[in-house]
C-alpha positions in Angstrom: 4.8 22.8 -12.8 6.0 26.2 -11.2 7.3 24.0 -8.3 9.3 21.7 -10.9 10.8 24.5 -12.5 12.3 26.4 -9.2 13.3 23.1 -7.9 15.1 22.3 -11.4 16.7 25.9 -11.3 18.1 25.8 -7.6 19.6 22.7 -8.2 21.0 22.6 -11.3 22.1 19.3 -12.0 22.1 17.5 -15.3 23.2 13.9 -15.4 26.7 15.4 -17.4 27.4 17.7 -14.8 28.9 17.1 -11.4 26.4 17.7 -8.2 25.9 21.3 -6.8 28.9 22.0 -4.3 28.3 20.8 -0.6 28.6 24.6 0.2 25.3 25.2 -1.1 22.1 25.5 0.0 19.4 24.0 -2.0 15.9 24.5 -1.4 13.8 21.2 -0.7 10.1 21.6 -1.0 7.5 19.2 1.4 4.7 17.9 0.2 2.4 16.1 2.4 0.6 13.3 1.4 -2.1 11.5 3.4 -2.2 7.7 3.5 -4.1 5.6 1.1 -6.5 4.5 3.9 -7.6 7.9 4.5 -10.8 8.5 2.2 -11.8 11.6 3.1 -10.3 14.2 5.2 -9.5 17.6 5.0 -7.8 19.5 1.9 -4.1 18.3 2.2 -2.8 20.7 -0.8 -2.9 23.5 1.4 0.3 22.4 3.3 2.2 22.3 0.2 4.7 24.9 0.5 6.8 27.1 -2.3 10.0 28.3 -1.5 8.7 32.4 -1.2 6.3 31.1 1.4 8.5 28.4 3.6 10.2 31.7 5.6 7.0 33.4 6.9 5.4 32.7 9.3 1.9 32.6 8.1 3.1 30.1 6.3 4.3 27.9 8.8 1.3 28.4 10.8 -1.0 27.5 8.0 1.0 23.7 7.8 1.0 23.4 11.7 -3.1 24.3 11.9 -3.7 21.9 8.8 -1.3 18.9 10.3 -3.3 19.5 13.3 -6.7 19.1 11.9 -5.6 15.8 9.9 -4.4 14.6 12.4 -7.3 15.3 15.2 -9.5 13.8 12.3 -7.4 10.9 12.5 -7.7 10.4 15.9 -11.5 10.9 15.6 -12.0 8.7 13.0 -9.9 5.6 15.2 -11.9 6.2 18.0 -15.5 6.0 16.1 -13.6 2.7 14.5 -13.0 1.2 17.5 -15.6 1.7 19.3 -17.6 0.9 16.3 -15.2 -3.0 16.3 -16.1 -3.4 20.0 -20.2 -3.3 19.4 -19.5 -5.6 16.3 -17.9 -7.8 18.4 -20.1 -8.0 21.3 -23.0 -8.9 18.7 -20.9 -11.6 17.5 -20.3 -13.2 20.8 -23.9 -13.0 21.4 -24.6 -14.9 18.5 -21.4 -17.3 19.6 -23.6 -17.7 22.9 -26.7 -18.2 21.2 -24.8 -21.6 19.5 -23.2 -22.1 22.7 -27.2 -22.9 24.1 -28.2 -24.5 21.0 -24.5 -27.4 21.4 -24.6 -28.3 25.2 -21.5 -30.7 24.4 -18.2 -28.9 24.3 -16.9 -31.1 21.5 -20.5 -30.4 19.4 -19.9 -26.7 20.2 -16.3 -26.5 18.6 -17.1 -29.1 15.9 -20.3 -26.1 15.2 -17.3 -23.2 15.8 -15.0 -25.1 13.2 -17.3 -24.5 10.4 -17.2 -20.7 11.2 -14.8 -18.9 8.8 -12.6 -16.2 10.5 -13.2 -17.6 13.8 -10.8 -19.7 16.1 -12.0 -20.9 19.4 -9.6 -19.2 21.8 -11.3 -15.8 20.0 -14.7 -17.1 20.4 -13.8 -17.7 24.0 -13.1 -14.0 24.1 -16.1 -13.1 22.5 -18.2 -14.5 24.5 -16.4 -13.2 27.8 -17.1 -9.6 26.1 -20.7 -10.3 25.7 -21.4 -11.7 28.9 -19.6 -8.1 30.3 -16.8 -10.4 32.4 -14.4 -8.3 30.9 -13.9 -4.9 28.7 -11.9 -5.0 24.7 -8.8 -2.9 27.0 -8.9 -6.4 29.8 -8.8 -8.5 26.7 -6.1 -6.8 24.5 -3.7 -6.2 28.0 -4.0 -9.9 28.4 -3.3 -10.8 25.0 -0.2 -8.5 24.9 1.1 -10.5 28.3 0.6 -13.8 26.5 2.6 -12.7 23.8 5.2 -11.4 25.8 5.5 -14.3 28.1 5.7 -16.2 25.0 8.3 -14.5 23.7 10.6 -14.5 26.6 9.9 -18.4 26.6 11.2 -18.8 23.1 14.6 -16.9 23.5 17.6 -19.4 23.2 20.4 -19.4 25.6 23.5 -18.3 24.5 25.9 -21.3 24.4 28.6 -21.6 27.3 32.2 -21.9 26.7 32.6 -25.5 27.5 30.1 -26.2 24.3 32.0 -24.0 21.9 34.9 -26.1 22.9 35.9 -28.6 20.4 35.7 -32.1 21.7 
């Protein structure tokens, strides 16, 4: 409430007034707040600053060691969820390669894949590539990435020449 009413008073602005004058300074006050997906972390209020403390530098070095810490949580936390998706997924194309042995045909091992939910057969392909060890999550991302782009540079449209903007 304290931070409403300093804010309020260094602006001073009432929808019948006219704004403060560009000459002026007015004090803006940062707040950080962590994303939705973050469910625990560490205790974000303490980088909210007040206007007395923005100028010291105590201050500032309290905000930089807290944004630090979030974010080297952050970074922990994505690398304990990815590694955590690439086991997952290496125990789902073992289980894709288990089917694989139980429908010799191709066309009996898609028609088997089809009734999978959430899983295409290009993917499954992949999965099973990851399971067997032929290739690492990076290989398979890199070369997903190069499809994409090669896919993208196929789908550009030429820019029409002059003699087909010419009226006929």
């Amino acid at each position: 409430m304290r931070e409403r009413q300093h804010l309020h008073e260094t602006t001073e602005t009432t929808p019948h007034k006219k704004p403060a004058p560009r000459g002026r300074r007015l004090e803006i006050l940062e707040i950080f707040v962590p994303y939705p997906c973050q469910e625990k972390g560490p205790d974000m209020s303490k980088i909210a600053t007040t206007g007395a403390k923005a100028n010291s530098d105590e201050a500032l070095l309290q905000k930089i060691t807290a944004a630090v810490a979030a974010a080297n949580e952050a970074e922990k936390t994505a690398e304990t969820a990815k590694a955590e998706l690439v086991s997952r997924s290496k125990v789902v194309g073992q289980l894709v390669l288990e089917a694989k042995k139980r429908h010799h045909k191709v066309a009996d091992f898609e028609a088997f894949l089809k009734r999978v939910n959430g899983l295409k057969l290009s993917r499954a392909y992949d999965l099973l590539r990851l399971a067997g060890g032929r290739v690492t999550d990076e290989q398979l991302r890199q070369e997903a990435r190069d499809r994409q782009r090669k896919s993208r540079t196929n789908k550009k449209v030429p820019l029409p020449t002059k003699a087909e903007l010419e009226p006929k």
